[in-house]
OpenMM code with the backbone's topology and positions (N, CA, C; nanometers):
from openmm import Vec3, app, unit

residues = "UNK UNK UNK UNK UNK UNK UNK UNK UNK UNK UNK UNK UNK UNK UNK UNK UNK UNK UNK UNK UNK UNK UNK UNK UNK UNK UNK UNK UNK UNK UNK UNK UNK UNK UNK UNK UNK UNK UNK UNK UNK UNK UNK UNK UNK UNK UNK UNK UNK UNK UNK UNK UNK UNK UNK UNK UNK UNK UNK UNK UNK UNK UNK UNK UNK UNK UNK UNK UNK UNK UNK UNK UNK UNK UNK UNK UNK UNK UNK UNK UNK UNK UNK UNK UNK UNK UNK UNK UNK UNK UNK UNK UNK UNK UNK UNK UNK UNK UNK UNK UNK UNK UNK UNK UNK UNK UNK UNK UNK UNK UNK UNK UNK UNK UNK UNK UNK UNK UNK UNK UNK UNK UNK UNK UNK UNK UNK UNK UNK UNK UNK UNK UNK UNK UNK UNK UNK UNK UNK UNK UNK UNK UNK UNK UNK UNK UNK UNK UNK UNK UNK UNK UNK UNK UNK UNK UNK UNK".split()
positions = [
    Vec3(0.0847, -0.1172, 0.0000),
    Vec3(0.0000, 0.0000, 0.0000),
    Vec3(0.0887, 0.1228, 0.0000),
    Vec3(0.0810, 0.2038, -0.0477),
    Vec3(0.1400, 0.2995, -0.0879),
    Vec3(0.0596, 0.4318, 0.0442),
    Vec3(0.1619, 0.5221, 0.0994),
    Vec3(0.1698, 0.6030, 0.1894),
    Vec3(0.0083, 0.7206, 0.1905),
    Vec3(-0.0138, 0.7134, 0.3228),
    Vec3(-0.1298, 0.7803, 0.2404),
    Vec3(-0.1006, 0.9441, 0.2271),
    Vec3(-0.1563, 1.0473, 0.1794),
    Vec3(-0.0950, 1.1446, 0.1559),
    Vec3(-0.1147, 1.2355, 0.2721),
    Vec3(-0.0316, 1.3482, 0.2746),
    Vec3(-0.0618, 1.4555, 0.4059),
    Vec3(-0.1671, 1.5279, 0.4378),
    Vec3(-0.2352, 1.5424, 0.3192),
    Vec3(-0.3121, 1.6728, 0.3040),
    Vec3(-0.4904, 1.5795, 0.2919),
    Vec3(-0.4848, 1.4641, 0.3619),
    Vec3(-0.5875, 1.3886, 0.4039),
    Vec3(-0.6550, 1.4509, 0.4953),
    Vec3(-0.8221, 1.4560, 0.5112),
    Vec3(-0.9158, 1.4918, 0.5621),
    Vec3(-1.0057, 1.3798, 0.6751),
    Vec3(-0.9585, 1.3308, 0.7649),
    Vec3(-0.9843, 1.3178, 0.8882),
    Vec3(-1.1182, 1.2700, 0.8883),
    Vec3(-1.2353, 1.1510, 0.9262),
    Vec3(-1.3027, 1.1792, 0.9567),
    Vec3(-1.4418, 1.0662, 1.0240),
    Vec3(-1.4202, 1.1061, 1.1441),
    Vec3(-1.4528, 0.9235, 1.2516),
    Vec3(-1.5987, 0.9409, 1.1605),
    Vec3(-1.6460, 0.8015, 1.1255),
    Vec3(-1.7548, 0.7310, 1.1010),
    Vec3(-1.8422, 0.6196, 1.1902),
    Vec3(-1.7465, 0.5645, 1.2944),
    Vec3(-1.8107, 0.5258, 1.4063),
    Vec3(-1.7200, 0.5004, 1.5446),
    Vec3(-1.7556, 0.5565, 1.6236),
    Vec3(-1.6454, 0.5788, 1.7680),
    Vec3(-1.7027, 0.4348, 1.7698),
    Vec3(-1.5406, 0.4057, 1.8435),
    Vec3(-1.5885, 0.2183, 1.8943),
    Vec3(-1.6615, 0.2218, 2.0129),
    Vec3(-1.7499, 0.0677, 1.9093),
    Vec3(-1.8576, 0.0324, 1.9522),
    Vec3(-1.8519, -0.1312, 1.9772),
    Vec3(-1.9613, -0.1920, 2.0169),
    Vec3(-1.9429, -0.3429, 2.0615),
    Vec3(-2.0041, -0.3611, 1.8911),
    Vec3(-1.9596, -0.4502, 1.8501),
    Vec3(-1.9740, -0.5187, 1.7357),
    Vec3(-2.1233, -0.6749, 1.7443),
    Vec3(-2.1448, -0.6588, 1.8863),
    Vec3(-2.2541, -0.7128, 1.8988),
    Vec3(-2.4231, -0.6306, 1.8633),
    Vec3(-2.5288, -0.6892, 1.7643),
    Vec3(-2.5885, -0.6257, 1.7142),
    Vec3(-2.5544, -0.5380, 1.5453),
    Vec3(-2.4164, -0.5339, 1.5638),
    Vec3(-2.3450, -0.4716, 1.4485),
    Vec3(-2.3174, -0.3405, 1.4178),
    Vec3(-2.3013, -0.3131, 1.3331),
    Vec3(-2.2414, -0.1419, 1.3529),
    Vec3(-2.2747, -0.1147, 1.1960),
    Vec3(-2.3417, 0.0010, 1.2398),
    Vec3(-2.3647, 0.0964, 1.0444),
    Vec3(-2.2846, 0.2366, 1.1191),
    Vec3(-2.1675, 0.2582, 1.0378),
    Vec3(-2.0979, 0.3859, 1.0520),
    Vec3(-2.2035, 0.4924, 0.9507),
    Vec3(-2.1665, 0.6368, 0.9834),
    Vec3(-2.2323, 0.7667, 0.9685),
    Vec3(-2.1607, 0.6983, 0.8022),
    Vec3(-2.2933, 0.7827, 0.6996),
    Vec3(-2.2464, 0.8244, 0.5288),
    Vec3(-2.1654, 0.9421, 0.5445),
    Vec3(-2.0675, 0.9657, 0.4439),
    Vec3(-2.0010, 1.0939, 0.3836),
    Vec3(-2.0552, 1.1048, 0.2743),
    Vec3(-2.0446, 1.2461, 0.2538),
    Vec3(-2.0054, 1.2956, 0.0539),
    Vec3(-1.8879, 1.2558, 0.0401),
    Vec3(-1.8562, 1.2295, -0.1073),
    Vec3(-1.7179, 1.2075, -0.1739),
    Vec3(-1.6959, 1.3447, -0.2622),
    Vec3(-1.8211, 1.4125, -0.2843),
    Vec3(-1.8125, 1.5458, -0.3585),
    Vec3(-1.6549, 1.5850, -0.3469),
    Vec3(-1.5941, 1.6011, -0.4668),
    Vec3(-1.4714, 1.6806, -0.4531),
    Vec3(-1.3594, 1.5999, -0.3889),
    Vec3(-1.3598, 1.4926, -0.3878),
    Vec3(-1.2893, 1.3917, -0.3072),
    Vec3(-1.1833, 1.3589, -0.4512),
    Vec3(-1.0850, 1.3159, -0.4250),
    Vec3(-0.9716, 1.2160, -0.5621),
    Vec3(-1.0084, 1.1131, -0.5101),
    Vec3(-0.9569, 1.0953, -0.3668),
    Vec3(-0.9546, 0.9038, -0.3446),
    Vec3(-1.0169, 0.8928, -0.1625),
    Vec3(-1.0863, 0.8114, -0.1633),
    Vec3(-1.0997, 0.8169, 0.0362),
    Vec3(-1.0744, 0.6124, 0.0951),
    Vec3(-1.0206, 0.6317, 0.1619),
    Vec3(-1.0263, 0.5256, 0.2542),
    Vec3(-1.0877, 0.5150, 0.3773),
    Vec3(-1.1729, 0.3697, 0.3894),
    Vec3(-1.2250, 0.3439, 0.4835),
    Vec3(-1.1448, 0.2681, 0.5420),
    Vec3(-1.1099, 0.2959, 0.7186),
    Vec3(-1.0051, 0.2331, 0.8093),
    Vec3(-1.1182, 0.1761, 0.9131),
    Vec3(-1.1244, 0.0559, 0.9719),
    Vec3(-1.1426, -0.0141, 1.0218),
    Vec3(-1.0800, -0.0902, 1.1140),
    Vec3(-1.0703, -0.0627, 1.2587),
    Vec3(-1.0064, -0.1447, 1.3467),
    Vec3(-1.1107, -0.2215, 1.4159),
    Vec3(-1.0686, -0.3502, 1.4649),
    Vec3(-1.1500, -0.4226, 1.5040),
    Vec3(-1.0888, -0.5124, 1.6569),
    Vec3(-1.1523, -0.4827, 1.8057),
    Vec3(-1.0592, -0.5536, 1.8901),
    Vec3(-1.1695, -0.6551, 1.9457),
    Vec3(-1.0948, -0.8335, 1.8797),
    Vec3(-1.1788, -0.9380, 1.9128),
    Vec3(-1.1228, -0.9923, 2.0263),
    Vec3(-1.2124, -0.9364, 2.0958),
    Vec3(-1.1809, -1.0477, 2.2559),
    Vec3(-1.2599, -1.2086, 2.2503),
    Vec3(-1.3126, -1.2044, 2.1630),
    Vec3(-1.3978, -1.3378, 2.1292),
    Vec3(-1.3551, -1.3853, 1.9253),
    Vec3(-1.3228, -1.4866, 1.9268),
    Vec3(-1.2990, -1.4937, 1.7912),
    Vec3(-1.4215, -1.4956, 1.6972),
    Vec3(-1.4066, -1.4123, 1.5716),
    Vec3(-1.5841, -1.4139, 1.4942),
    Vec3(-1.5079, -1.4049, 1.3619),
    Vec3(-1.5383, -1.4474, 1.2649),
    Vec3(-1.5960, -1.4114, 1.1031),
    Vec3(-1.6462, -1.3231, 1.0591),
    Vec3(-1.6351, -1.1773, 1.1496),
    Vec3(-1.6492, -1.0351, 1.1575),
    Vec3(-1.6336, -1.0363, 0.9564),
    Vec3(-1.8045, -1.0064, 0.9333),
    Vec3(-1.7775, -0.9457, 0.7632),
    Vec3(-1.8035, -0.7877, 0.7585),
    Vec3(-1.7370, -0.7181, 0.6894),
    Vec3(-1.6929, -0.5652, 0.6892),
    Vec3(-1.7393, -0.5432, 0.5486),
    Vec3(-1.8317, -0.4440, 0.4963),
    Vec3(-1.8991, -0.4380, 0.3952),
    Vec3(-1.9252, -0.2891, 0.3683),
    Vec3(-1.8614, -0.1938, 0.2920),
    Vec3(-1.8446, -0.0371, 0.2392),
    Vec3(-1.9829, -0.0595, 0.1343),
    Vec3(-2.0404, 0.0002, 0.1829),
    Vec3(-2.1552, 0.0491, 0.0809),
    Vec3(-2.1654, 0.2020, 0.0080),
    Vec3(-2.2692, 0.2006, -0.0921),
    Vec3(-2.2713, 0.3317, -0.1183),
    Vec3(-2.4091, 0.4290, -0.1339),
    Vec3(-2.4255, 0.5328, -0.1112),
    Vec3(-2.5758, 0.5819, -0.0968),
    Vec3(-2.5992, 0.7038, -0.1628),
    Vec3(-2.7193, 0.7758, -0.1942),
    Vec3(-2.7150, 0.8688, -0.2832),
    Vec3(-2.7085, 1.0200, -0.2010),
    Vec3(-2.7421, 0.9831, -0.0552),
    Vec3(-2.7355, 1.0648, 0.0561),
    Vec3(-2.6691, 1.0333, 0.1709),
    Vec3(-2.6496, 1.1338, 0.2348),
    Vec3(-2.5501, 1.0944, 0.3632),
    Vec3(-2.6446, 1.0533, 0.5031),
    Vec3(-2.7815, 1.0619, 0.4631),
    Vec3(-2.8681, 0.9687, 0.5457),
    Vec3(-2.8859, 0.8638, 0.5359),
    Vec3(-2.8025, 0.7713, 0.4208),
    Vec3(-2.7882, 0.6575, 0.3828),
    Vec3(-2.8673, 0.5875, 0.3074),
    Vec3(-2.9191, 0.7372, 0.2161),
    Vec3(-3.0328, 0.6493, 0.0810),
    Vec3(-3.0580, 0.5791, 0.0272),
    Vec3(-3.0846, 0.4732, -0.0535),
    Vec3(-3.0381, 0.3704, -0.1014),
    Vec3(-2.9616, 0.3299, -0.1428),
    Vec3(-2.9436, 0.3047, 0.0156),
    Vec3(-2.7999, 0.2376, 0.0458),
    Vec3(-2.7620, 0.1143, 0.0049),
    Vec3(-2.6191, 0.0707, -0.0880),
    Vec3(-2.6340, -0.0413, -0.1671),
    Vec3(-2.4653, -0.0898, -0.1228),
    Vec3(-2.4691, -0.1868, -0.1755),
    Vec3(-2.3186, -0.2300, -0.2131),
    Vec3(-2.2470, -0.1963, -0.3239),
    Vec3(-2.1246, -0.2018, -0.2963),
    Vec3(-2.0628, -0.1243, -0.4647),
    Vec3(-2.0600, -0.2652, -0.5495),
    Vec3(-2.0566, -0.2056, -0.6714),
    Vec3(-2.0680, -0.2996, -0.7614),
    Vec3(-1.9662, -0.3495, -0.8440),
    Vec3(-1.8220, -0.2912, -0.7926),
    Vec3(-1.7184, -0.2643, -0.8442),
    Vec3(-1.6252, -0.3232, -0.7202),
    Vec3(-1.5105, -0.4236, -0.7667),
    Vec3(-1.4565, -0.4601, -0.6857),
    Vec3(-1.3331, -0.3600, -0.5845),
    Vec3(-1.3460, -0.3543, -0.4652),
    Vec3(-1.2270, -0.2637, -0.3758),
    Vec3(-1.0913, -0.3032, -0.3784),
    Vec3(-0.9646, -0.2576, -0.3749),
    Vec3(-0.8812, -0.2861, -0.3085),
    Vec3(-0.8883, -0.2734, -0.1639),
    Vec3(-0.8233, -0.3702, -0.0918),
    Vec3(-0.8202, -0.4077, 0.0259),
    Vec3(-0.7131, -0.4682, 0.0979),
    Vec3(-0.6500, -0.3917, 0.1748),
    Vec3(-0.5228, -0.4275, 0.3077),
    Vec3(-0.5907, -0.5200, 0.4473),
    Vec3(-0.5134, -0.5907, 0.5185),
    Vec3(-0.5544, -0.6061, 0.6293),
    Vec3(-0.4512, -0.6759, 0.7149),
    Vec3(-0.4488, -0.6101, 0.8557),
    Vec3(-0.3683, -0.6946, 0.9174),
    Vec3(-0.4748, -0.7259, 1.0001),
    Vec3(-0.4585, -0.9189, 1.0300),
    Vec3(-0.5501, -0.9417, 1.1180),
    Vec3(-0.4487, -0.9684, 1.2691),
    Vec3(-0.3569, -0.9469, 1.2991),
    Vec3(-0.3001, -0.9537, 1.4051),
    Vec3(-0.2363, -0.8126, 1.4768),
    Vec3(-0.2873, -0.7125, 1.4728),
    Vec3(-0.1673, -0.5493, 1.5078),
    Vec3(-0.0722, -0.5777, 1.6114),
    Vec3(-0.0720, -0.6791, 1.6992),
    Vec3(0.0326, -0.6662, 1.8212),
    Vec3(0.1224, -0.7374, 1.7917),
    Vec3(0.1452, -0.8121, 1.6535),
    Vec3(0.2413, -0.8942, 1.6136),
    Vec3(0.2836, -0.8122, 1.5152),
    Vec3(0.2750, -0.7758, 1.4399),
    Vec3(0.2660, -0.6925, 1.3094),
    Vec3(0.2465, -0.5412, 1.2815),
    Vec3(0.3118, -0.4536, 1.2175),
    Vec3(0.2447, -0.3202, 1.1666),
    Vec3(0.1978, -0.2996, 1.0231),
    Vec3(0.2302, -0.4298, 0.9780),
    Vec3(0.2187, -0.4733, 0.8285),
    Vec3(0.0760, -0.4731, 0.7509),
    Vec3(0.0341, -0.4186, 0.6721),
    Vec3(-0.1034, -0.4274, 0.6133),
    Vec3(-0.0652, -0.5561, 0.4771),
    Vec3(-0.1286, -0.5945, 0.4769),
    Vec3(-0.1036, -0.7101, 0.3644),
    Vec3(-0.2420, -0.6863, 0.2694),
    Vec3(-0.1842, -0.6911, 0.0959),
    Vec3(-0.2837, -0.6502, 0.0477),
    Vec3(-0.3872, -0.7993, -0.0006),
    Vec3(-0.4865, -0.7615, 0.0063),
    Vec3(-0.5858, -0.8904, -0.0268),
    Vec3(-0.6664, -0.8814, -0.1409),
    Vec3(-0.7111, -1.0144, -0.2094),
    Vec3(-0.7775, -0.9811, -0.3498),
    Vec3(-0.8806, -0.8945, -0.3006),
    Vec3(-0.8761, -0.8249, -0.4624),
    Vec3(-1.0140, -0.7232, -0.4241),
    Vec3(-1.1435, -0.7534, -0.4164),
    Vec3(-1.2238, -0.6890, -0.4037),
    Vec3(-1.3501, -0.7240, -0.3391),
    Vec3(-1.4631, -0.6673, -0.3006),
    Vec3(-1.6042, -0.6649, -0.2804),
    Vec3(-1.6694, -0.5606, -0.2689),
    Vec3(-1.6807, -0.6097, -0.0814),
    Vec3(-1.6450, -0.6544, -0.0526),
    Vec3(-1.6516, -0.6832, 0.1271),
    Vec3(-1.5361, -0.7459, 0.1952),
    Vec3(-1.5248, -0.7740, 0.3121),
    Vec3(-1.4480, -0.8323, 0.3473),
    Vec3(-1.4088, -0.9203, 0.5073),
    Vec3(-1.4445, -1.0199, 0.5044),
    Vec3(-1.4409, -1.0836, 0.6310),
    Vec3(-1.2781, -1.1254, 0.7019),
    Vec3(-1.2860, -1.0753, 0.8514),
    Vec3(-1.1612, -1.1532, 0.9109),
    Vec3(-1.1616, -1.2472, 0.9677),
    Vec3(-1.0572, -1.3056, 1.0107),
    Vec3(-1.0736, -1.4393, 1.0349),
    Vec3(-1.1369, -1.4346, 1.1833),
    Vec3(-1.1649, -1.5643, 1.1783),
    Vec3(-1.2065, -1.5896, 1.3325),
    Vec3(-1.1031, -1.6557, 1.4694),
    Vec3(-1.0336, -1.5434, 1.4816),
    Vec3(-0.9705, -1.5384, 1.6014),
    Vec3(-0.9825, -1.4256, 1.6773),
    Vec3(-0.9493, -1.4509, 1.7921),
    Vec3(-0.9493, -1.3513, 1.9135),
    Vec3(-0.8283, -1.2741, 1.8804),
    Vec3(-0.8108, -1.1576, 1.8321),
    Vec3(-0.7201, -1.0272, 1.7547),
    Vec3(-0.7056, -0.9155, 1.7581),
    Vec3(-0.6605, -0.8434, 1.7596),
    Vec3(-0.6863, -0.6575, 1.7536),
    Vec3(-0.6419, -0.6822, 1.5697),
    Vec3(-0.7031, -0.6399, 1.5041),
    Vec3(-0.7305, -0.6302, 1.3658),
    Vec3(-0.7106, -0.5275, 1.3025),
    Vec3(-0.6789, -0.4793, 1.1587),
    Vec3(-0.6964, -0.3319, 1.0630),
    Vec3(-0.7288, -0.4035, 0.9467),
    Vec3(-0.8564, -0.2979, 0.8829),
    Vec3(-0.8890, -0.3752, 0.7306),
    Vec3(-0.8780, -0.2056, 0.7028),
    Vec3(-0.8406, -0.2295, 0.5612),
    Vec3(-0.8589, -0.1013, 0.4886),
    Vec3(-0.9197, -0.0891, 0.3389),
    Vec3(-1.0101, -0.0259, 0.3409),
    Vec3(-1.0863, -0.0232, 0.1824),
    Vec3(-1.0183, 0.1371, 0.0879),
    Vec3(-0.9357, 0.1088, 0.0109),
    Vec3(-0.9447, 0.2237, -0.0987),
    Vec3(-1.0859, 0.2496, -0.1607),
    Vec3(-1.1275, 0.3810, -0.1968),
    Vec3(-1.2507, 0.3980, -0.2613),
    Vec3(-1.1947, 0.5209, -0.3544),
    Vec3(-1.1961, 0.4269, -0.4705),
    Vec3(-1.2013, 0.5575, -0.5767),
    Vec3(-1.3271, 0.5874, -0.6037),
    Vec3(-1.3759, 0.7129, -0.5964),
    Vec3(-1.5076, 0.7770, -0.6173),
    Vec3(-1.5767, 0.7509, -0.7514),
    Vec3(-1.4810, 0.6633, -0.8507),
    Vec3(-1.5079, 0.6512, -0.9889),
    Vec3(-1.6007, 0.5540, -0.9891),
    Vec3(-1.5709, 0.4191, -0.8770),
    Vec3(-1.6698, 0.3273, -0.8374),
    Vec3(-1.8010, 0.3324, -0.7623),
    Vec3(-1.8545, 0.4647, -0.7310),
    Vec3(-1.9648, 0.5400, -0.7466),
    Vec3(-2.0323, 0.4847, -0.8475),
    Vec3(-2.1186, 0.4293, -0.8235),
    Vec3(-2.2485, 0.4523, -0.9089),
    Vec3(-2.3195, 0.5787, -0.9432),
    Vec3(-2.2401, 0.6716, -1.0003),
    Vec3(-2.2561, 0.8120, -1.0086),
    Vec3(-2.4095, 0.8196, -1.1124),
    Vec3(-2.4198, 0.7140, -1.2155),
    Vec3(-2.4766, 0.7585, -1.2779),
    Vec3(-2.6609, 0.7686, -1.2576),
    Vec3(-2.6384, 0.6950, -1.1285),
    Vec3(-2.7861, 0.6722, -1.0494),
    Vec3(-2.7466, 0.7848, -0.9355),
    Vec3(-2.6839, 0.8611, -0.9336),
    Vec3(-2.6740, 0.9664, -0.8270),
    Vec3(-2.5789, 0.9170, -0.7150),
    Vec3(-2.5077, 0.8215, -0.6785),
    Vec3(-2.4484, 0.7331, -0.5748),
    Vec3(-2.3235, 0.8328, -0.5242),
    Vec3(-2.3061, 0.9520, -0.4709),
    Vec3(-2.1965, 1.0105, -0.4219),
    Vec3(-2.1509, 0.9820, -0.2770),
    Vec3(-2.2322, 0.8572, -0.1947),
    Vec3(-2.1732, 0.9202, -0.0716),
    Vec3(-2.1371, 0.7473, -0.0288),
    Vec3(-2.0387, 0.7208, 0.0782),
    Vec3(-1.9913, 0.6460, 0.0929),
    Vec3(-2.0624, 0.6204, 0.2664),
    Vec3(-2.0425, 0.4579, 0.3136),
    Vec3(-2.0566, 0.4387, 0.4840),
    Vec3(-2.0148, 0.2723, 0.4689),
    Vec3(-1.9877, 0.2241, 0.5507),
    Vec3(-2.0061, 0.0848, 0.5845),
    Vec3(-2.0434, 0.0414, 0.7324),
    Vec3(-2.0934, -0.0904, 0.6641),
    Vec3(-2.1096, -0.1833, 0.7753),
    Vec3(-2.0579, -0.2729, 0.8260),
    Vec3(-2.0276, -0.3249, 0.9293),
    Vec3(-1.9947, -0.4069, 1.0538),
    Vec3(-2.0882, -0.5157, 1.0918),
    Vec3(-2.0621, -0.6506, 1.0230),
    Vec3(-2.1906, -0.7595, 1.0597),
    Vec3(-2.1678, -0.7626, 1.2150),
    Vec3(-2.3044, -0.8472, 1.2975),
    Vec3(-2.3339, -0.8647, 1.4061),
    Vec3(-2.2357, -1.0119, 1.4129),
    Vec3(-2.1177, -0.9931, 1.5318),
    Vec3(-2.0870, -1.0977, 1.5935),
    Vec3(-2.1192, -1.1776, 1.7261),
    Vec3(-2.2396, -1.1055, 1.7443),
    Vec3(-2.3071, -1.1670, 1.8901),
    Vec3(-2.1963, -1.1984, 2.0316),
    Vec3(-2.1319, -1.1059, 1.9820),
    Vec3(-2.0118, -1.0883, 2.0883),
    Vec3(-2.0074, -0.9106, 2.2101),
    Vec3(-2.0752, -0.9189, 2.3192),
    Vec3(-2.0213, -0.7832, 2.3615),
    Vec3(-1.9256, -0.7208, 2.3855),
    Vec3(-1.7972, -0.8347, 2.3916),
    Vec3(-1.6720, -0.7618, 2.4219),
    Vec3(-1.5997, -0.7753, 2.2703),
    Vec3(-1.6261, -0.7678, 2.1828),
    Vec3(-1.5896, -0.7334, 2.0389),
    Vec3(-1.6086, -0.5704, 2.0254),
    Vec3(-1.5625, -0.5545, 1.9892),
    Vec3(-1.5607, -0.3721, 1.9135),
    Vec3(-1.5031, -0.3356, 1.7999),
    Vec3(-1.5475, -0.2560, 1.7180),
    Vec3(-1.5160, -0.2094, 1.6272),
    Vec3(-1.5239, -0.0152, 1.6293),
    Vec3(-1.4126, 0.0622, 1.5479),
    Vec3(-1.4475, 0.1982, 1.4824),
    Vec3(-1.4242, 0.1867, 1.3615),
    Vec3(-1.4510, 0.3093, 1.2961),
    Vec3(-1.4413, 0.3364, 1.1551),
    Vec3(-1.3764, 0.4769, 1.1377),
    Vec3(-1.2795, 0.4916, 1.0433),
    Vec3(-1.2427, 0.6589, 1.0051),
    Vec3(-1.2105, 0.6434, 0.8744),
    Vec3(-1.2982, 0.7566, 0.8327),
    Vec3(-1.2766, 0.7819, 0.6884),
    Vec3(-1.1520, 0.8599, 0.6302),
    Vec3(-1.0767, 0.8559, 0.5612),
    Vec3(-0.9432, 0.9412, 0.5372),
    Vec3(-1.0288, 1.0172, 0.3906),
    Vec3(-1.0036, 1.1278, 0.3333),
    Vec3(-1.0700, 1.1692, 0.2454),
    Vec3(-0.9088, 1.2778, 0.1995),
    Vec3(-0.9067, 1.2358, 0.0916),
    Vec3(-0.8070, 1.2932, -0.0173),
    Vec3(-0.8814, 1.3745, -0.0877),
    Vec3(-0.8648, 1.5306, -0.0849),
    Vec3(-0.9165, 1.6524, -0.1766),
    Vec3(-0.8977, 1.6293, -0.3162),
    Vec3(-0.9664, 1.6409, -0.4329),
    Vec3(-0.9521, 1.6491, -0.5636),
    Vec3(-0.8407, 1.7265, -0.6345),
    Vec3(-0.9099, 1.8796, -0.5494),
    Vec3(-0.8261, 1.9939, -0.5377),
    Vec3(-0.7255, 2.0075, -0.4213),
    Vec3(-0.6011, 2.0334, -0.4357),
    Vec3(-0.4905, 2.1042, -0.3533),
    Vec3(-0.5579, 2.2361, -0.3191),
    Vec3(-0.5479, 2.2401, -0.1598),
    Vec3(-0.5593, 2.3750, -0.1088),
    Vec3(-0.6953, 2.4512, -0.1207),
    Vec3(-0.7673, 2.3135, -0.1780),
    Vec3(-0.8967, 2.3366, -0.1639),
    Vec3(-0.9983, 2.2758, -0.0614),
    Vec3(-1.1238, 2.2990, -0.0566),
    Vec3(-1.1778, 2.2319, 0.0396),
    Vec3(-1.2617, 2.1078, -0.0048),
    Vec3(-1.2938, 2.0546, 0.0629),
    Vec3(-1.4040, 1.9116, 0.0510),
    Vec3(-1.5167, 1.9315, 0.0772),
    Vec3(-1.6156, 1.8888, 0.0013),
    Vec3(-1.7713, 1.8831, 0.1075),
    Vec3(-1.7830, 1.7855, 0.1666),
    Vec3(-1.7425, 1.7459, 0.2267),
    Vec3(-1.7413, 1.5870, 0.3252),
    Vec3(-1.8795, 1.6276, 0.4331),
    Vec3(-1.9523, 1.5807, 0.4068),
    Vec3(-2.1302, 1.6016, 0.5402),
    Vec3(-2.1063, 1.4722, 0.5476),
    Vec3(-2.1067, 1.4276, 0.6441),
    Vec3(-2.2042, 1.3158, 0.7563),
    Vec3(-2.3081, 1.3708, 0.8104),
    Vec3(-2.4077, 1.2253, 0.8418),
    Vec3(-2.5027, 1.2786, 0.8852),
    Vec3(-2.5198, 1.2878, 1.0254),
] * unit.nanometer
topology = app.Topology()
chain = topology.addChain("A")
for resn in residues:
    res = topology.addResidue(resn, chain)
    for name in ("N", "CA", "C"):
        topology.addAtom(name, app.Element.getBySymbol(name[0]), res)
């Protein structure tokens, strides 16, 4: 994976939460975006088959909200206390970790091109399946790369 850049735009999608019941992080705009990544940490005190799934919506209230239809690139380390290493994985429109007890990182590139733009699809969120685990947790942060240098983003959550 290649470094992400400086001039990245910051932006939590879900403060950790128990991954029991599951987790839908807040939508963004990509308006004006080049490239955004969805970061995903995950700390399994119980081992699960935790599936991680970036959808896309036409609003940042999570309009019809869909799956992309276009396969992601995707990093993941499923071990962080052994490792700082992201390892890249075939691409994919989702992505499950394994089932062990782990502190975890998955990472989704989203080029905005894989927008379903032409049905209106500008805004990005994912989900966090239910591992029926309470001491599981998961957050989410969106990294958002400007189109424009020195310009601004419309990045809304809702």
């Amino acid at each position: 994976m290649k470094f992400i850049p400086e001039d990245v735009i910051p932006i939590v999608g879900a403060a950790p939460a128990t991954t029991n019941g599951g987790v839908t992080a807040s939508y963004i705009s990509l308006k004006n975006a080049h490239k955004a990544w969805i970061v995903v940490t995950l700390k399994q005190a119980v081992g699960h088959a935790t599936a991680i799934t970036p959808k896309q919506a036409t609003a940042v209230a999570g309009t019809g909200a869909k799956g992309f239809e276009k396969d992601l690139e995707i990093w993941a380390n499923e071990d962080v206390a052994t490792s700082d290493v992201l390892v890249q994985k075939a691409a994919a429109k989702s992505y499950t970790v394994a089932n062990t007890a782990k502190n975890k990182l998955v990472v989704f590139a989203i080029d905005p091109a894989k927008l379903d733009t032409a049905n209106g699809y500008d805004c990005i969120g994912v989900s966090i399946a239910d591992s029926t685990q309470a001491t599981n947790l998961a957050s989410v942060l969106y990294l958002i790369e400007p189109r424009y240098l020195g310009g601004e983003v419309s990045v809304i959550k809702d």
